[in-house]
Each structure stands twice: as C-alpha cells, then as structure tokens.
C-alpha positions in Angstrom: -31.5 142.5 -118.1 -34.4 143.3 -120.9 -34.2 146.2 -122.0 -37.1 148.7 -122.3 -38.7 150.3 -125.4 -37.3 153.8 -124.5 -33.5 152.1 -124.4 -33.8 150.3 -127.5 -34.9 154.2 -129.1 -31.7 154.6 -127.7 -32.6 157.0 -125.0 -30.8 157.4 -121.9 -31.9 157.4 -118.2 -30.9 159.4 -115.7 -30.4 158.3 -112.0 -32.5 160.5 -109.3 -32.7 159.0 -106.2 -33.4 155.6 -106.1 -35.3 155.9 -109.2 -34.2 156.3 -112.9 -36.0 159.2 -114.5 -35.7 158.9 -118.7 -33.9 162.3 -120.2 -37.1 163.4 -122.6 -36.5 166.2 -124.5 -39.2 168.5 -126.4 -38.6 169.0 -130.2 -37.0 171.8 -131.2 -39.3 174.6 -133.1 -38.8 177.3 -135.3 -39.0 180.4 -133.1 -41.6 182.9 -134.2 -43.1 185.8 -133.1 -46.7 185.7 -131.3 -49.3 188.5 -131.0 -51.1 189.4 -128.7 -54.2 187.3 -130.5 -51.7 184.4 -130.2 -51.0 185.2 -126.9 -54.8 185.3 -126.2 -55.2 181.7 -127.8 -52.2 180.6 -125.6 -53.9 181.4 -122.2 -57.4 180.0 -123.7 -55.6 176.9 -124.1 -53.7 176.8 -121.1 -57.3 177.6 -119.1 -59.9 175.4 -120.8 -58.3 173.1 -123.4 -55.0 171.4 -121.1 -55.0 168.7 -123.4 -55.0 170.2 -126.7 -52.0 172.6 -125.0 -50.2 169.6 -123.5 -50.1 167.9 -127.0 -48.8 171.1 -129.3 -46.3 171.7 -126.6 -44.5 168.0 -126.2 -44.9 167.4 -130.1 -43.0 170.9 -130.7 -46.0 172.5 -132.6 -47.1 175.0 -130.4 -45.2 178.3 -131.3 -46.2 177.2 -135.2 -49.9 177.1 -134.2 -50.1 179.9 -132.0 -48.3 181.7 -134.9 -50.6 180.5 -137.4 -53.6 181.7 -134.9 -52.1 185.0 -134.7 -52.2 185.6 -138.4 -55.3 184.4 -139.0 -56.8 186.4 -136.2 -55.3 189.9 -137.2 -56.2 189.3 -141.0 -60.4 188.4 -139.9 -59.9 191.4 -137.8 -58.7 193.9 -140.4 -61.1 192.5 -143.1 -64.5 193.3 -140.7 -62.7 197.0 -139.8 -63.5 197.4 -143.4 -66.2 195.9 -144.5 -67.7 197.7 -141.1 -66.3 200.8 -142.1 -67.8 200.5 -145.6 -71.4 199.6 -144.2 -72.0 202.2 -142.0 -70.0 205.0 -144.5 -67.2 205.5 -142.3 -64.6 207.6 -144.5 -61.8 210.0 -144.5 -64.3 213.1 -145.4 -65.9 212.2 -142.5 -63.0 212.4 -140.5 -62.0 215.4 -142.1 -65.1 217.3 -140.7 -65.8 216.0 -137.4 -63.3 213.7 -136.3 -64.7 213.6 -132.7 -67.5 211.5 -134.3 -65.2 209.3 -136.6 -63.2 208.2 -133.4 -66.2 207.2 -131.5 -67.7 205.7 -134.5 -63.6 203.6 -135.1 -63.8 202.6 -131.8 -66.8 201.1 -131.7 -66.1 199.5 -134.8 -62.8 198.0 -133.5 -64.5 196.4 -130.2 -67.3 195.1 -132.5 -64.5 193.1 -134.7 -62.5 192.4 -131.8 -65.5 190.6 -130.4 -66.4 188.5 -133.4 -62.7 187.5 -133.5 -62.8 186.7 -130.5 -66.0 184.3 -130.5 -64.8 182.8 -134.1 -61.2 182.2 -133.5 -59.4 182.8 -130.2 -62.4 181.2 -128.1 -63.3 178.0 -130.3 
C-alpha cells in the first residue's frame, strides 16, 4: 500500500467510522495574557477576517499576536491621553480646583483616544 505524505511525516490516523481521520495537532504556544484591546482584536478577527484568524490559530501564533496587539494598543492609547491632556491644558491644578470639570474633560479625552485606537489598530 503507498503510503501518503502525512504517513511518511510520520503522523498517525485514527479510525472513525469507516473512515480514517489524521490525528492533527495545533502547535503549542507560549501562554500570555490578553487585554481587553487583544480581546477586541480577537473577536474583529473572528467577525470579519476568518482567514487571517484561521491561519494564527493552526500555525500556533495567535496568543503571540493578539499579545503583541494588546501592547501596542494600550501604549498608542496612553501616549494620545497625554499628548491630549497637554493640548488642551488638562493638569493637576485644574483638578485641584474643579474637578467636576477635569473628569468630564478625562472622559472625553479617553473616548477620543479609545476611538483613534480603535480605527488605527484594533479595526485594520
């Protein structure tokens, strides 16, 4: 009997049925911790881009890129908190006299850097 490619990698199959099934395994992969902009990515992926998720996932990479996403993500976002914060004079003294008006002014700047990461790096 000739054997296939997959037996000559010497890979097993396994018997289901009346049909022999090969025993694929995915890579093992470092384990590491996703955030929630990873997480983000992850469903993006799994939504609109199936085949870029389907080939991170059986070549073991995914955890490493979603990781990777994830810390690129949170340092873009923390970088415009700043830089916003500097251009419109968003400081401590301010939050020292009224802070009412320095939370609404943060939280408007969070939602406008959380947006821009969003369209730059989560969504592309």
């Amino acid at each position: 009997m000739i054997k296939s490619i997959f037996e000559i990698l010497g890979d097993e199959y396994e018997q289901q049925g009346d049909y022999l099934i090969p025993c694929l395994t995915i890579p093992a992969e470092e384990e590491q911790a996703i955030g929630i902009w990873g997480q983000r990515h992850l469903n993006y992926l799994k939504q609109y881009r199936i085949v870029t998720y389907t080939n991170l996932l059986t070549s073991g990479r995914l955890n490493t890129y979603l990781a990777d996403i994830d810390r690129q993500a949170q340092e873009r976002f923390e970088r415009l908190i700043e830089e916003i914060k500097q251009a419109q004079d968003i400081t401590e003294q301010l939050k020292a006299e009224n802070a009412l008006k320095w939370t609404g002014k943060m939280n408007n700047v969070r939602a406008c850097a959380m947006e821009i990461v969003e369209q730059e790096i989560i969504y592309t």
